[in-house]
Backbone as JSON, one array per atom type, in Angstrom:
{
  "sequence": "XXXXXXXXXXXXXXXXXXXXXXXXXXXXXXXXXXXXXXXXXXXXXXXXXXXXXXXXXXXXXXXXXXXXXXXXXXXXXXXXXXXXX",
  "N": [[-99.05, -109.91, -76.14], [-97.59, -112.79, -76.14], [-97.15, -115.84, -74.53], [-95.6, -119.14, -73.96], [-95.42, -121.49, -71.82], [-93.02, -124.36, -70.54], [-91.86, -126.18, -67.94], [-89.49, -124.61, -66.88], [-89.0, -123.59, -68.59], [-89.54, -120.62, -71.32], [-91.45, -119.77, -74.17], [-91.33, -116.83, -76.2], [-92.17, -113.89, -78.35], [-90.61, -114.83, -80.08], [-88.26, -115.5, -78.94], [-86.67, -117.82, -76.96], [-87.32, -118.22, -73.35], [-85.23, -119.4, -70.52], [-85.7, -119.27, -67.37], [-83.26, -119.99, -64.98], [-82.49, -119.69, -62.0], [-80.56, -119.46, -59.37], [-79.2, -120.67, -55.53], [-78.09, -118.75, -53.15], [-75.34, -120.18, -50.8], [-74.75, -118.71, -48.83], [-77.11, -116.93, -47.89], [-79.83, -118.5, -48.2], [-81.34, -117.4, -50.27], [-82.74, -116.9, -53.7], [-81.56, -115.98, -56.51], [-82.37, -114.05, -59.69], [-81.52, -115.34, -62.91], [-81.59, -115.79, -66.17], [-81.2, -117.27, -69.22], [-81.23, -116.34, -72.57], [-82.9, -117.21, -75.57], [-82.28, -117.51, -79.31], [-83.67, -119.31, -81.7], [-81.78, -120.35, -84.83], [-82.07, -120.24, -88.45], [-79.43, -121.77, -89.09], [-78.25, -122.29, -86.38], [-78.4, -122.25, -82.87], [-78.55, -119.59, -81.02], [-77.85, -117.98, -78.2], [-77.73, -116.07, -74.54], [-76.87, -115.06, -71.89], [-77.92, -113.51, -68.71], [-78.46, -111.73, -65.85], [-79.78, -110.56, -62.68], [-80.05, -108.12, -59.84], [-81.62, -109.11, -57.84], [-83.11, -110.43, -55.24], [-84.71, -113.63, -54.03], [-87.46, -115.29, -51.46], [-88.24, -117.88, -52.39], [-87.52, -120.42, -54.76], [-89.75, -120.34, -56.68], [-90.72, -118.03, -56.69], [-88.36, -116.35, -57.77], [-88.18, -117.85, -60.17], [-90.31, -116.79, -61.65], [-90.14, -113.95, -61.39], [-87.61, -114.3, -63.54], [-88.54, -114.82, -65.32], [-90.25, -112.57, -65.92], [-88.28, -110.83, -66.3], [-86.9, -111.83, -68.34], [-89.33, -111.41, -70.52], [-89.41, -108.22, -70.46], [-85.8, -107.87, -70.89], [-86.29, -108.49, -73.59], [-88.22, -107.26, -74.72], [-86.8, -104.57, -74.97], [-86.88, -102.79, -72.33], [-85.11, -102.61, -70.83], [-82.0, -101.17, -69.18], [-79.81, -102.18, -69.29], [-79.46, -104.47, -70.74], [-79.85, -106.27, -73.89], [-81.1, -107.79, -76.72], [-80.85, -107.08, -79.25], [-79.02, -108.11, -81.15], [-79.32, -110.89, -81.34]],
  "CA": [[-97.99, -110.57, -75.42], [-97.75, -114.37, -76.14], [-96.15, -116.98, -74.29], [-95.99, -120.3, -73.61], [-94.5, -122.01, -70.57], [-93.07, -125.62, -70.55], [-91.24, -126.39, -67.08], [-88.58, -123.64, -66.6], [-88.71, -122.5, -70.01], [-90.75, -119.79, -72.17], [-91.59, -118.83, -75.17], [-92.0, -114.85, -76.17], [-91.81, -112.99, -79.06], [-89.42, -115.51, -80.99], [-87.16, -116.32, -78.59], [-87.15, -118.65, -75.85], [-86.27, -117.52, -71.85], [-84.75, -120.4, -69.53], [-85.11, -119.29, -65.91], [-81.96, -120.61, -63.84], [-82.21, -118.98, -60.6], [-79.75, -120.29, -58.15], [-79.65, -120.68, -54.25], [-77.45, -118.35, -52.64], [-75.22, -120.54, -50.43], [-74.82, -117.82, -47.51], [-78.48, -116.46, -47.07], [-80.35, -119.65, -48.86], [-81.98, -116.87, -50.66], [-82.59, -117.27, -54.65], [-81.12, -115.13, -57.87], [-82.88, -113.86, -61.19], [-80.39, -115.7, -63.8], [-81.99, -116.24, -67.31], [-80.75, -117.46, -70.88], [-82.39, -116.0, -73.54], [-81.89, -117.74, -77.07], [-83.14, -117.25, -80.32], [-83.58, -120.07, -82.86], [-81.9, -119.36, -86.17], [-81.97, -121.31, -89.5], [-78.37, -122.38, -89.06], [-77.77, -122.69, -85.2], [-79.4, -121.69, -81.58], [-77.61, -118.54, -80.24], [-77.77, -117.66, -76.72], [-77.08, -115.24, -73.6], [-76.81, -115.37, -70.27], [-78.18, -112.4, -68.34], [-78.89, -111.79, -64.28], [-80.35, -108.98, -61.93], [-79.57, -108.27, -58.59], [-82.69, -108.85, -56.62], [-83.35, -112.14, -54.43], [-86.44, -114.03, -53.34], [-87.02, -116.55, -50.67], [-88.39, -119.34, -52.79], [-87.51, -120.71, -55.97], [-90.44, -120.34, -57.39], [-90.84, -116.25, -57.04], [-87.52, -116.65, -58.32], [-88.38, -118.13, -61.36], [-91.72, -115.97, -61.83], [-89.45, -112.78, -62.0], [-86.91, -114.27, -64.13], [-89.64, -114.9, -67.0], [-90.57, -111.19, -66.17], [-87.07, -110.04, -66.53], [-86.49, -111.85, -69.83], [-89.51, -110.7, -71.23], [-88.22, -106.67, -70.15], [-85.65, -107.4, -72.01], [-87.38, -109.1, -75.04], [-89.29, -106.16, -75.01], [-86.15, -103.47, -75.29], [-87.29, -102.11, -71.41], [-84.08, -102.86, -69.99], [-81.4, -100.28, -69.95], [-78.19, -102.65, -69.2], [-79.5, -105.34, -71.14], [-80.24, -106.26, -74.62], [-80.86, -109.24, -77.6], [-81.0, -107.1, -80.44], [-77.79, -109.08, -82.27], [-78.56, -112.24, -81.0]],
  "C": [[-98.31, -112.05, -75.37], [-96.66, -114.65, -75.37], [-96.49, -118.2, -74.19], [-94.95, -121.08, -72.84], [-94.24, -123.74, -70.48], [-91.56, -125.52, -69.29], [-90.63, -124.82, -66.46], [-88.15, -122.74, -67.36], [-90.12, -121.85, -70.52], [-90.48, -119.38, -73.4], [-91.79, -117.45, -75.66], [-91.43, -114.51, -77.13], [-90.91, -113.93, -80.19], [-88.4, -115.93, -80.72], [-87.27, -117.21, -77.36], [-86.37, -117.95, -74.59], [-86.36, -118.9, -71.04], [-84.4, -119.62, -68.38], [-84.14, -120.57, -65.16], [-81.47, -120.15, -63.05], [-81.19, -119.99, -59.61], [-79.55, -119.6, -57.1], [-78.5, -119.94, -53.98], [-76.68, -119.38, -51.31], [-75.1, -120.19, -48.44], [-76.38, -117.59, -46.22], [-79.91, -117.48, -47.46], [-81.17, -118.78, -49.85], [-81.82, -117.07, -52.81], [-82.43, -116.13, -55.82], [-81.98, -115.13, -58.98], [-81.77, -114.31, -61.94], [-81.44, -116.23, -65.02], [-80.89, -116.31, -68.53], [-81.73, -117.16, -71.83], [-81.97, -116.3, -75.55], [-83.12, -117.54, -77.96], [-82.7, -118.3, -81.53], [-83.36, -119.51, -84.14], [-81.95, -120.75, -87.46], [-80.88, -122.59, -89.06], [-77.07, -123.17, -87.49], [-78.75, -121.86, -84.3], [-78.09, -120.74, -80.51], [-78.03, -117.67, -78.91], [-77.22, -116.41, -75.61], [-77.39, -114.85, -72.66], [-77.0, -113.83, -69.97], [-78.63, -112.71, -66.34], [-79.11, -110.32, -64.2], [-79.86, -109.17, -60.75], [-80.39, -108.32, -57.69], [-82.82, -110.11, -56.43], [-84.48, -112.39, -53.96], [-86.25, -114.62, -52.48], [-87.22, -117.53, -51.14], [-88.37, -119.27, -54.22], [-88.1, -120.18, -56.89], [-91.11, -118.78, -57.57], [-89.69, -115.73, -57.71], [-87.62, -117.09, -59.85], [-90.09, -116.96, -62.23], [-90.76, -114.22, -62.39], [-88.2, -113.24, -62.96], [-87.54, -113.97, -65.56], [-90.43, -113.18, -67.05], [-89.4, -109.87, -66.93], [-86.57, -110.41, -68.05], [-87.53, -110.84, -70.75], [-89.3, -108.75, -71.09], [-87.01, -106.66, -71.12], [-85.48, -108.17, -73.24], [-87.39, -107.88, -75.78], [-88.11, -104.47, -75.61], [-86.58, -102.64, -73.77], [-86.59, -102.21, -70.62], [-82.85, -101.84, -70.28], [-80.39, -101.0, -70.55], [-78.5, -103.79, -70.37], [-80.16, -105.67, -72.83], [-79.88, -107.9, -75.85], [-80.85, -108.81, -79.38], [-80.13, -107.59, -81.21], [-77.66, -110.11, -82.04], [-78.94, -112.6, -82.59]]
}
């Protein structure tokens, strides 16, 4: 399992995961929201994915998003998948 982490983004497997958790405006509480793209010869193709579980701070927030991409990277997700990106 490789990665490599620069800010908000990761590397894994060949494609990159962009955690973009955002603040719930109600309970200030924060969302799993990742993009998971895969560099191709001819363009950079993309797709937006979320979960439904909340943290209190950002930054556990972003810790499970990079868990949740790689899940489904990995094919360990039922709802979710990148095999046609």
């Amino acid at each position: 399992m490789k990665g490599n982490r620069q800010m908000d983004k990761m590397s894994y497997n060949g494609y990159e995961i962009m955690a973009v958790p955002y603040q719930l405006a109600d309970s200030g509480e924060w969302t799993v929201n990742v993009v998971i793209s895969k560099h191709r010869t001819d363009a950079v193709v993309s797709r937006q994915f979320s979960a439904g579980e909340k943290f209190r701070t950002k930054q556990e927030a972003i810790q499970h998003c990079f868990a949740f991409g790689r899940q489904i990277i990995d094919g360990e997700s039922e709802s979710c998948a990148v095999v046609d990106l």
